[in-house]
N, C-alpha and C positions, 0 to 999 in steps of 0.2 A: 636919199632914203630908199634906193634902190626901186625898181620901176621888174612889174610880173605880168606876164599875158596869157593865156587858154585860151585854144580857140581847136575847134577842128579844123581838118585841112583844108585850106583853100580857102577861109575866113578874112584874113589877110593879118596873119602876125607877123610874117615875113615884110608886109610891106609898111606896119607900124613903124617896126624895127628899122627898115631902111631908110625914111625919113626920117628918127630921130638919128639917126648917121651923119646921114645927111649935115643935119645941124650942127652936129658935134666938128663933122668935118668943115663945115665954114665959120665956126667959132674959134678956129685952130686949138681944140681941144686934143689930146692923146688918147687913144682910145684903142682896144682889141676886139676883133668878131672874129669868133670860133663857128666855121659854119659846116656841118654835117653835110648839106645838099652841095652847097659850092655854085648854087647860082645866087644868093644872096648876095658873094662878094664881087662876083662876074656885075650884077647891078651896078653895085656901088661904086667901082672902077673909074667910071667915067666924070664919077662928083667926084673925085680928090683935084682940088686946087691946085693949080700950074705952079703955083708958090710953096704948095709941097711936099711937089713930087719926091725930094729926097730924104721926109721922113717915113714914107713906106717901106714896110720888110712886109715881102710877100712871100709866106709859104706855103709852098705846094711839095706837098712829099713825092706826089707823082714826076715830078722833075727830075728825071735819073741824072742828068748831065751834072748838077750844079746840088747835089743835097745838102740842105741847112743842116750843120750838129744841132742836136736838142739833147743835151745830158742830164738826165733825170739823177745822177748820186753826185751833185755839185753841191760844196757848201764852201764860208768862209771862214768860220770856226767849228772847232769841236759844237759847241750846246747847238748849233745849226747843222751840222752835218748827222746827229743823232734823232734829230727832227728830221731830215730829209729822208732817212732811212727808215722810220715811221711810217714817213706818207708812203715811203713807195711803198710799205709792206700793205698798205690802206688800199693803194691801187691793185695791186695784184691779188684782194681780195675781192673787192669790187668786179674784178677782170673774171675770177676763178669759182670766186664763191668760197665761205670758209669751212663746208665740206667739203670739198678738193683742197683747199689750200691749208691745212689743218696746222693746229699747233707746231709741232713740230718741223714743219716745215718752213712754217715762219719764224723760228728761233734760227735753224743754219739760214736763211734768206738776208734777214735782219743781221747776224753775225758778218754775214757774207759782204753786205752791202759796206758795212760799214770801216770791214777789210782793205776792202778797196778802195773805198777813201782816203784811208790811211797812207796811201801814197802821195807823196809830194807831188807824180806827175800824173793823176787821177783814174778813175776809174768809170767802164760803162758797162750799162746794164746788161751787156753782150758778154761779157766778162764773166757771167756769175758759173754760168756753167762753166767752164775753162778751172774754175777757182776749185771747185770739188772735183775734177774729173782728171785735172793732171797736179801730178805733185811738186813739178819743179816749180809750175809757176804758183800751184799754193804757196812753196821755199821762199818766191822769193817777194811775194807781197805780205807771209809773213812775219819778216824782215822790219817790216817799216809801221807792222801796231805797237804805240804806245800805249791804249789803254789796257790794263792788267785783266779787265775782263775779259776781252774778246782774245786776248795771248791765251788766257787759260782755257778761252774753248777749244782754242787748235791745238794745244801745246795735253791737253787730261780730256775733253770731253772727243776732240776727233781722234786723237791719237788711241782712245781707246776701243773706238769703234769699230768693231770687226768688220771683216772684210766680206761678208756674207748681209752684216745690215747695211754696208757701204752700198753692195750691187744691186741692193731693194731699192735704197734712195735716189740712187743716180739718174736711172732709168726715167724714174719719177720725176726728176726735176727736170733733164734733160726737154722731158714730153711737154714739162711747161712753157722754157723759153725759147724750146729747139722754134718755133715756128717766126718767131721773132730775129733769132741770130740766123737762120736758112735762109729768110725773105732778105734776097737783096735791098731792098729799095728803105727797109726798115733798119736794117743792118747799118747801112751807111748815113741814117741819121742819130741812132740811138746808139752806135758805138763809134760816136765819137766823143773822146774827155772832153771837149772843149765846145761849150751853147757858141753857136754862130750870134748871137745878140744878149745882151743882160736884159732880163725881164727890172730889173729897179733902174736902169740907166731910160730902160725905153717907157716907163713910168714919170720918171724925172724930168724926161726932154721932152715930155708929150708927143710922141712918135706915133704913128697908124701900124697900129700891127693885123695885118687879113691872115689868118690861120685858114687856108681851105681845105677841110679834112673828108672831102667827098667820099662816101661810102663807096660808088660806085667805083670809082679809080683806084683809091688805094687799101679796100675790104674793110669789112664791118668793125672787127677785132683790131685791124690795124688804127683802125679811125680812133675806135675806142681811146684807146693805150696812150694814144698822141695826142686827145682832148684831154686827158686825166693829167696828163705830165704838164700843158699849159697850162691849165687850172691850176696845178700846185706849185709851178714858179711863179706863177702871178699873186698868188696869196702869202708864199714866203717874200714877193716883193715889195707883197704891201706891209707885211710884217714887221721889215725891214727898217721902212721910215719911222721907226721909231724912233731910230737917232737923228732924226731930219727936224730943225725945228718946225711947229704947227702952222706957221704962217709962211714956208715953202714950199708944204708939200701940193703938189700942183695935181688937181683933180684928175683922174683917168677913169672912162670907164669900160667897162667888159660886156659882151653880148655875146651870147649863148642863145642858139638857138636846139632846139632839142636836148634841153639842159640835163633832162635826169642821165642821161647815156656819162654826163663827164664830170661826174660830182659823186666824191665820197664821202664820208662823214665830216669831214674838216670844213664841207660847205657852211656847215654851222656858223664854223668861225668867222668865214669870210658874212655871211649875210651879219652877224652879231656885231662884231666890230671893224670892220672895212669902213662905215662912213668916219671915220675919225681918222684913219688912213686916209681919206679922201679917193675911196675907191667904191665908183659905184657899181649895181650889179645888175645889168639886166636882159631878166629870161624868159623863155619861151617854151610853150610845148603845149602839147595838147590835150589832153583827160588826168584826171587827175587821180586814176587808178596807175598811174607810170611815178608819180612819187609820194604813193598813199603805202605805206609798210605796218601799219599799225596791227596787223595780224604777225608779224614776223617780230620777236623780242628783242632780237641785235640789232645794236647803231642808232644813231639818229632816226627819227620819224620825217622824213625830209618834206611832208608836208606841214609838219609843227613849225619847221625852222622857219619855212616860206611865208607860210600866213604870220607867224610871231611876230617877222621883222620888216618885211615888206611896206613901204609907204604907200605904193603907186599900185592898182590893178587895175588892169585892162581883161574883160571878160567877152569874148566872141562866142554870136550863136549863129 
């Protein structure tokens, strides 16, 4: 029924959290922590059981030698790959805001994404700029859309696009991902087609997944982007098991700590119906002015969703 903690700093939600780890990791449970600070996982290191060590994927973005792919425009069908294209437009509002990220901007994003999809041998989000800014490789991933809407944007709506509101938007868009495709260290996990692990296989096998997205290591913005993308393959993996029958799906669960930084409005879904997924969810953070929006009329109220669905609080003073 998912498990919520408040505390100011140095309360010990960190050290709730790690204890219930703990157990999870000697009950041979599968389970993820997504942790901001990156000493939370540094802790828990030393609990994972000798028996198993080979379900651990540790990722550290900061590891230039060896980077995990993480591909955030993966799907396995069309009705999934128009959903992935969704979320991402959901995260890069969250990321930008949707005065910066305005309409329009998110019809060619959303178009874009899902362009790239379109290829048998996929697409990363490193790509999007490449996709508006050179025309051959527009030629030749426009090539391979099948669906008649997205052909008719390139084919009537860019084709008619002058070349004076092209040089407006490019600029624009560039400024948004240029910082993403320039940063090496981002570059080579986010554009790669292919996820170094399936978020539903490491669900299904009960595998230890540590996400260390240290602020400090690999910046603020980076951390962000790389929490958001976990969160949303972890929730289309729970999605997923819809084809799994109910008496398979084998419990997982997620921990998040400084939760509002990696949550966009689809957290809804995941608190609403994740237990029936058998995915439990549990978070942390501190004041409750960091997921109180009820002054702002867009999206979710992401304090509604928490208190609505939440079984478990934990309240630190």
């Amino acid at each position: 029924r998912h498990f919520y903690v408040i505390g100011q700093t140095g309360t010990g939600k960190s050290s709730v959290l790690q204890v219930m780890i703990r157990q999870d990791l000697a009950n041979g449970n599968g389970l993820c922590v997504i942790d901001p600070h990156g000493s939370l996982i540094e802790d828990i290191l030393p609990f994972v059981p000798r028996s198993r060590a080979d379900d651990v994927i540790y990722f550290d973005p900061s590891d230039m030698a060896r980077p995990l792919g993480l591909n955030l425009l993966e799907g396995d069908d069309w009705e999934m790959k128009e959903r992935v294209a969704l979320d991402a437009m959901n995260i890069m509002i969250k990321l930008f805001d949707e005065e910066v990220f305005g309409p329009r901007i998110q019809d060619y994003f959303r178009n874009g994404c899902l362009t790239l999809m379109s290829d048998p041998q996929g697409g990363a989000l490193t790509d999007i700029v490449r996709l508006f800014t050179d025309d051959d490789f527009q030629k030749i991933k426009r090539q391979h859309v099948k669906n008649p809407v997205i052909a008719s944007f390139w084919d009537h709506q860019m084709a008619k696009t002058g070349a004076r509101e092209k040089q407006e938007m490019i600029p624009y868009f560039s400024a948004k991902f240029g910082q993403f495709v320039t940063n090496t260290m981002m570059r080579n996990i986010i554009g790669q087609t292919q996820s170094a692990f399936n978020f539903s296989e490491v669900m299904q096998e009960g595998k230890i997944l540590f996400m260390n997205l240290s602020k400090g290591t690999v910046g603020e913005i980076n951390s962000k982007l790389l929490g958001l993308i976990i969160v949303q393959k972890i929730q289309m993996a729970a999605l997923s098991r819809e084809q799994i029958p109910k008496d398979e799906r084998r419990d997982f669960f997620l921990y998040i700590d400084e939760f509002q930084n990696y949550v966009t409005d689809s957290i809804e879904s995941i608190l609403s119906e994740a237990r029936k997924y058998r995915l439990s969810l549990n978070i942390a953070h501190q004041y409750l002015g960091q997921i109180d929006t009820s002054g702002q009329k867009k999206g979710v109220n992401l304090k509604e969703a928490v208190f609505g669905n939440v079984g478990t609080m934990m309240c630190y003073k």
